[in-house]
C-alpha positions in Angstrom: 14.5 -6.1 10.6 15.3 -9.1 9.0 11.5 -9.5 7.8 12.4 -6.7 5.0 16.2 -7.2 4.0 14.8 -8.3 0.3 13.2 -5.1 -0.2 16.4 -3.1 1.1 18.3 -5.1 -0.6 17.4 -3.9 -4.6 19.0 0.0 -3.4 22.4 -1.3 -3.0 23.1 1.3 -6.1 22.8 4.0 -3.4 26.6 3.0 -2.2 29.8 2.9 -3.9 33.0 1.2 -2.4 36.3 3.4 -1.3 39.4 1.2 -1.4 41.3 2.7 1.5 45.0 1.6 1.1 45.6 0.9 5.5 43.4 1.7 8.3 44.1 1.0 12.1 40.8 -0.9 13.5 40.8 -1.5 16.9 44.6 -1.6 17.3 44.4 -3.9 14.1 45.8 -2.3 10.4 43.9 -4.0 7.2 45.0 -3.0 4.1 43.1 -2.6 1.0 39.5 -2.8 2.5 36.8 -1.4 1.2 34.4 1.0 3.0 31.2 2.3 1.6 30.5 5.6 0.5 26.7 7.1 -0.3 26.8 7.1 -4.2 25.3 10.5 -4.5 28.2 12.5 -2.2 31.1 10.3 -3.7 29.5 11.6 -7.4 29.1 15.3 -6.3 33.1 15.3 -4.8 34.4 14.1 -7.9 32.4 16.3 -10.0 33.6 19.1 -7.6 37.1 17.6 -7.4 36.7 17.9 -3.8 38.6 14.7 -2.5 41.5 14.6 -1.5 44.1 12.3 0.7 41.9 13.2 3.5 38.5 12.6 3.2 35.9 13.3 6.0 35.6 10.5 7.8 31.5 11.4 8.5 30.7 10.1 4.9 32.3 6.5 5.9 29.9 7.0 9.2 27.4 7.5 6.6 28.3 4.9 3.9 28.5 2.1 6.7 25.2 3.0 8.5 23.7 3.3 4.7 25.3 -0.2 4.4 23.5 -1.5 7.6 20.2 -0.8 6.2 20.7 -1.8 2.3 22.8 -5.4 3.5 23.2 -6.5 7.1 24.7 -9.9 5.4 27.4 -8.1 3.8 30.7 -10.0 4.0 32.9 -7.3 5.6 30.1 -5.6 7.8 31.8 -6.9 11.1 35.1 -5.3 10.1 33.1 -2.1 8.9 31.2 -2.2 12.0 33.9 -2.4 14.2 35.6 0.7 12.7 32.5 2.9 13.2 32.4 1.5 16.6 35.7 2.6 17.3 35.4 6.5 16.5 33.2 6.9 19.8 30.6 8.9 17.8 27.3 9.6 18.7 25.4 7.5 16.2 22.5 8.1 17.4 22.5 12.0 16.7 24.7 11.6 14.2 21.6 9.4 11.9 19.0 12.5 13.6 21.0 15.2 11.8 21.0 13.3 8.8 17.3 12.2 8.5 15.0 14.9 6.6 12.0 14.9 9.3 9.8 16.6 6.7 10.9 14.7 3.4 7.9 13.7 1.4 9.8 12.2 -2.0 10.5 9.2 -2.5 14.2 9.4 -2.8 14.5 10.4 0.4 11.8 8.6 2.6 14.2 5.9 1.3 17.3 7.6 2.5 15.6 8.4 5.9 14.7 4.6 6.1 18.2 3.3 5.3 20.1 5.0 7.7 17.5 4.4 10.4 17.9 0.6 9.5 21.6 1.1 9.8 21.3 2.4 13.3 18.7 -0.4 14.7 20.6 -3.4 12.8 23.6 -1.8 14.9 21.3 -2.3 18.0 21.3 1.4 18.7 17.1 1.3 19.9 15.8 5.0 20.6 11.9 4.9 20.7 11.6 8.2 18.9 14.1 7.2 16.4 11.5 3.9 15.8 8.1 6.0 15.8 10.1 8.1 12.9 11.4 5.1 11.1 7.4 3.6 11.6 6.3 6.7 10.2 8.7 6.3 6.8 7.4 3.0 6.4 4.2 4.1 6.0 5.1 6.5 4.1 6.7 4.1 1.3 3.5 2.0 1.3 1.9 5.0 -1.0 4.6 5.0 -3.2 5.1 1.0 -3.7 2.3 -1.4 -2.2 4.7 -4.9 -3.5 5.6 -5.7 -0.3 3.0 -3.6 1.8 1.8 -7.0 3.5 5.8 -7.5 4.9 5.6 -3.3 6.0 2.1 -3.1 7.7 3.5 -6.4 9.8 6.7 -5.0 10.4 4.8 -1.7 11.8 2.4 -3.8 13.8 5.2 -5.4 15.4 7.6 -2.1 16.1 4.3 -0.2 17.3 3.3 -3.1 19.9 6.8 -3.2 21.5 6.8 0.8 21.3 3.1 0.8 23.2 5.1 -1.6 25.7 7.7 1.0 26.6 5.5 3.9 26.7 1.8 4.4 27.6 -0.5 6.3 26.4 1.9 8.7 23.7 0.4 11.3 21.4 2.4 9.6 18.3 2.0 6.3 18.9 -1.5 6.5 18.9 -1.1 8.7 15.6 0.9 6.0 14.0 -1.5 3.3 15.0 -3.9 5.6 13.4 -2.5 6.3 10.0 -1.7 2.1 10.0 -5.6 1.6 10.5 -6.1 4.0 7.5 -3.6 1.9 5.5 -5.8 -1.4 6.7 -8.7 0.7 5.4 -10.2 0.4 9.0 -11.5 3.7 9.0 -13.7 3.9 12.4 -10.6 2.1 14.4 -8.2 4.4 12.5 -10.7 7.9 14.1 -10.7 6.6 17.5 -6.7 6.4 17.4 -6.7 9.8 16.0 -8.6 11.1 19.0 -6.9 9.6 21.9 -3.6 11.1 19.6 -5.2 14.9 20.6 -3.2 16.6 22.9 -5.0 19.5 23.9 -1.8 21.1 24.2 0.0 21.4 21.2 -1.7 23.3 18.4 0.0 22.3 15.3 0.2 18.5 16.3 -3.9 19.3 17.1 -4.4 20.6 13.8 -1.9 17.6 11.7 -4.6 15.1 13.6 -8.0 17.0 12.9 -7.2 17.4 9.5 -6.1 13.3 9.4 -10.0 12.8 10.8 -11.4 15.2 8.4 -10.1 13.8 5.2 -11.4 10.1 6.5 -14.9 11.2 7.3 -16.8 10.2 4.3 -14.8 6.7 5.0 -15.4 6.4 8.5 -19.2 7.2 7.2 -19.2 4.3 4.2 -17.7 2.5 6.9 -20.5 3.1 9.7 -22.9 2.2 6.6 -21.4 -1.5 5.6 -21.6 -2.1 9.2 -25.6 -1.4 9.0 -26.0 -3.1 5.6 -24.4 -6.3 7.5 -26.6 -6.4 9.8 -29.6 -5.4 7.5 -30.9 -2.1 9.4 -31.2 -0.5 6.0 -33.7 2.2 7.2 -30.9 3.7 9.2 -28.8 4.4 6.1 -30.3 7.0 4.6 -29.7 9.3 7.1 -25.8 8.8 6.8 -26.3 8.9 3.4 -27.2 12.1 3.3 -24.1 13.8 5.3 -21.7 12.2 3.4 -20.4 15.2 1.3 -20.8 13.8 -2.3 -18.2 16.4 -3.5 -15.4 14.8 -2.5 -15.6 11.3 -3.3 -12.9 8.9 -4.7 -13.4 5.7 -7.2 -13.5 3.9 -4.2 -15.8 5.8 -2.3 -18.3 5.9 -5.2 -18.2 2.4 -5.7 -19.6 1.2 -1.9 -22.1 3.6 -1.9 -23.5 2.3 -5.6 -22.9 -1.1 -3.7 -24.8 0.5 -0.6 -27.8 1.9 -2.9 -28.0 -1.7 -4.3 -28.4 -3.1 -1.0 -31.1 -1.0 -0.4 -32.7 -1.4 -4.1 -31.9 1.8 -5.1 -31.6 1.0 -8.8 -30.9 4.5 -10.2 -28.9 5.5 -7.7 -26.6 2.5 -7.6 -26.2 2.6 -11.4 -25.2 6.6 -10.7 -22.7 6.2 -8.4 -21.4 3.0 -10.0 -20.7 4.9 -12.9 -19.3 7.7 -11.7 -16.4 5.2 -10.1 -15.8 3.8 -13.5 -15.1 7.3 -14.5 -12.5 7.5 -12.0 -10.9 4.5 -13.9 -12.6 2.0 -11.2 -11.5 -1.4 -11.9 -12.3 -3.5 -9.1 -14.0 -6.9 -10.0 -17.8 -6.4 -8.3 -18.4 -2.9 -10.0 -18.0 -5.2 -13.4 -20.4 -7.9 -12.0 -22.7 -5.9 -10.1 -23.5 -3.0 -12.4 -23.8 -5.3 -15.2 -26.5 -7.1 -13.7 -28.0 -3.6 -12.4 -27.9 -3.0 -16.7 -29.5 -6.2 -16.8 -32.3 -5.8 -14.5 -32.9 -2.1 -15.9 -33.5 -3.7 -19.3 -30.6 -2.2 -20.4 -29.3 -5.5 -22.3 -26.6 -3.9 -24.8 -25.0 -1.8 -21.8 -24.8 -5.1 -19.3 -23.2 -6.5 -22.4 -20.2 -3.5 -22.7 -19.7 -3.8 -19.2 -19.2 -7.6 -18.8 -16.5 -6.9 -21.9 -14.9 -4.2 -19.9 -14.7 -6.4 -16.9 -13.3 -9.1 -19.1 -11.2 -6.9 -20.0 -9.5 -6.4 -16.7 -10.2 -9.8 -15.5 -8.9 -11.6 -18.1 -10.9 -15.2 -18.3 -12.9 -14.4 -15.5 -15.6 -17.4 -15.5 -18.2 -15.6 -13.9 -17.7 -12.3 -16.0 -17.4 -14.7 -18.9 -21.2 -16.3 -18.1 -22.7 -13.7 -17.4 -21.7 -12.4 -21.2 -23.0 -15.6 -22.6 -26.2 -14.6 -20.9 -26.3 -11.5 -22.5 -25.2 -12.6 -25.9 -27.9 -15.5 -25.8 -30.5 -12.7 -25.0 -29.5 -10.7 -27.3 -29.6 -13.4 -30.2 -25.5 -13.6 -30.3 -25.3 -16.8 -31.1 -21.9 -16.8 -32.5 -20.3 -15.3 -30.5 -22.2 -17.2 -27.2 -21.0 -20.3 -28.9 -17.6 -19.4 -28.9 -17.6 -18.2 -25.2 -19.5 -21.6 -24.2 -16.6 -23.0 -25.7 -14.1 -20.9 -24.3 -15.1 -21.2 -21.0 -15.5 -25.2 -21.2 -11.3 -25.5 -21.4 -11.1 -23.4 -18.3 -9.6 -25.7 -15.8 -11.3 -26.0 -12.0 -14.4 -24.5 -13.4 -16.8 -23.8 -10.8 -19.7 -26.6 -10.4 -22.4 -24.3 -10.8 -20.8 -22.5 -13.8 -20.4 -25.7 -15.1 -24.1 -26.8 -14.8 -25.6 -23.6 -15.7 -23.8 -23.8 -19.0 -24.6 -27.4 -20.0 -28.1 -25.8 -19.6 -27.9 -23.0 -21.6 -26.3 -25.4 -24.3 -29.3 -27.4 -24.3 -32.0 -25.2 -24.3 -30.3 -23.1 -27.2 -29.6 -26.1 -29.0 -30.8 -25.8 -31.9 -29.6 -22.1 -32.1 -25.8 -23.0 -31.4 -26.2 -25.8 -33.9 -24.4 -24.3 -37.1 
């Protein structure tokens, strides 16, 4: 759990402090000690004026657990722990009546996450509790990727000690399934999905189908880099044409320009290339590669706009950079090729090539950069 404690960390506003005046722990009285309260039901009591000398002891299970999760370092967590330790409740279904099973915001897939944390840094393990928790971290990963690296290992690690435990299990496979998706390994991701059917349970049936249906046209793109690889190019077309072209995304649009380019499909590269830019596309190739598909379609003063839109993104890019001092020399730009070649000579660890090709370019336009 340790692996994410810095991400926890930053939602240590979720819990405010309680300074309890005496408390018996254990047979031992502290006085003064302060025990954690979630933030948002200490605000709602006050605004309700609903505390009074005798407040529930559940939101202290609550506060601690939510402590747990947010900062397993904290100074006092032993003494904290100790007290929740001594009530003899069922933590475990005390965290499952707490959890919102179907939440889908992100205020409280964060919730659901804490409180599990809180349970597992107590070392109270229950595999279902662990699939849900598994299933929250993924679900985080499409509101805030900055630490999606440290998630996708900590899921790897949980799922392989759940698969340990338990053999063959419907979710399991599901979650390995919807991590492949995340990995963008679409044809693994499918095959999880299916061993996930259960033949017996409709709704979970229908949850899975529809996760295989909305990566088909992936699994498909997928299917067709694998042919492009291994240069079977005739074999495309017929792939190409089932993918339903309807219901494409940026990135979607972009492999299958990239897929028409490997198979010299001009036209359609250039199509489907720019119908990802219109989806705000902004990966680096669609720059480089439809600006050389401009290029070769004589379409000079278009390779040009696109090289300065990739530029753009790619701030000081050398390669986008060149290939715009290409263009600008082509298209009689001296002034402003000049200043590029310039530019791009004070860029430090400058490829070799690069390098070469523009020492070239400076002396056979020579005479046209001299002024």
């Amino acid at each position: 759990m340790d692996n994410l404690y810095n991400y926890f960390i930053k939602f240590s506003e979720r819990i405010y402090f309680l300074t309890v005046k005496k408390i018996d722990i254990n047979g031992k009285i502290y006085e003064n000690i302060d025990i954690p309260i979630n933030s948002n039901v200490l605000i709602d009591n006050i605004k309700n004026n609903n505390f009074n000398e005798n407040i529930n002891l559940e939101y202290f299970f609550e506060g601690i657990l939510l402590l747990n999760g947010i900062d397993s370092k904290f100074s006092n967590i032993t003494v904290l722990n100790n007290f929740i330790k001594s009530k003899n409740i069922n933590l475990l279904e005390f965290v499952k009546s707490k959890i919102g099973f179907n939440s889908n915001n992100l205020d409280s897939i964060i919730y659901n996450l804490l409180i599990i944390r809180g349970l597992l840094n107590l070392e109270i393990y229950d595999d279902f509790i662990r699939k849900i928790y598994v299933r929250f971290l993924l679900s985080i990963i499409d509101y805030d990727n900055t630490y999606q690296n440290m998630f996708l290992n900590e899921i790897k690690i949980l799922l392989s000690d759940l698969s340990r435990n338990i053999e063959n299990d419907s979710l399991i496979n599901m979650l390995y399934g919807d991590l492949y998706v995340k990995e963008k390994f679409y044809i693994k991701a499918s095959l999880y999905y299916k061993k996930s059917i259960t033949n017996t349970n409709f709704k979970i049936d229908n949850i899975i189908n529809n996760k295989i249906e909305e990566i088909s046209n992936k699994i498909k793109i997928e299917e067709l880099l694998q042919l492009v690889d291994r240069f079977k190019y005739n074999d495309c077309y017929k792939i190409l044409d089932s993918i339903d072209k309807l219901n494409l995304d940026k990135e979607d649009l972009y492999w299958i320009g990239y897929i028409y380019n490997k198979l010299n499909e001009i036209d359609k590269s250039i199509y489907y290339y720019e119908k990802a830019l219109d989806l705000n596309a902004d990966f680096l190739n669609i720059f480089l590669e439809l600006g050389l598909l401009y290029y070769k379609s004589n379409k000079i003063e278009k390779s040009l706009k696109i090289f300065e839109k990739g530029l753009s993104v790619y701030i000081d890019y050398e390669k986008l950079l060149f290939n715009k001092i290409v263009i600008e020399l082509k298209l009689k730009k001296f002034k402003n090729a000049k200043d590029d070649i310039d530019k791009l000579l004070l860029y430090e660890d400058i490829d070799n090539s690069i390098m070469n090709d523009v020492f070239y370019l400076k002396e056979l336009y020579k005479e046209e950069l001299d002024f």
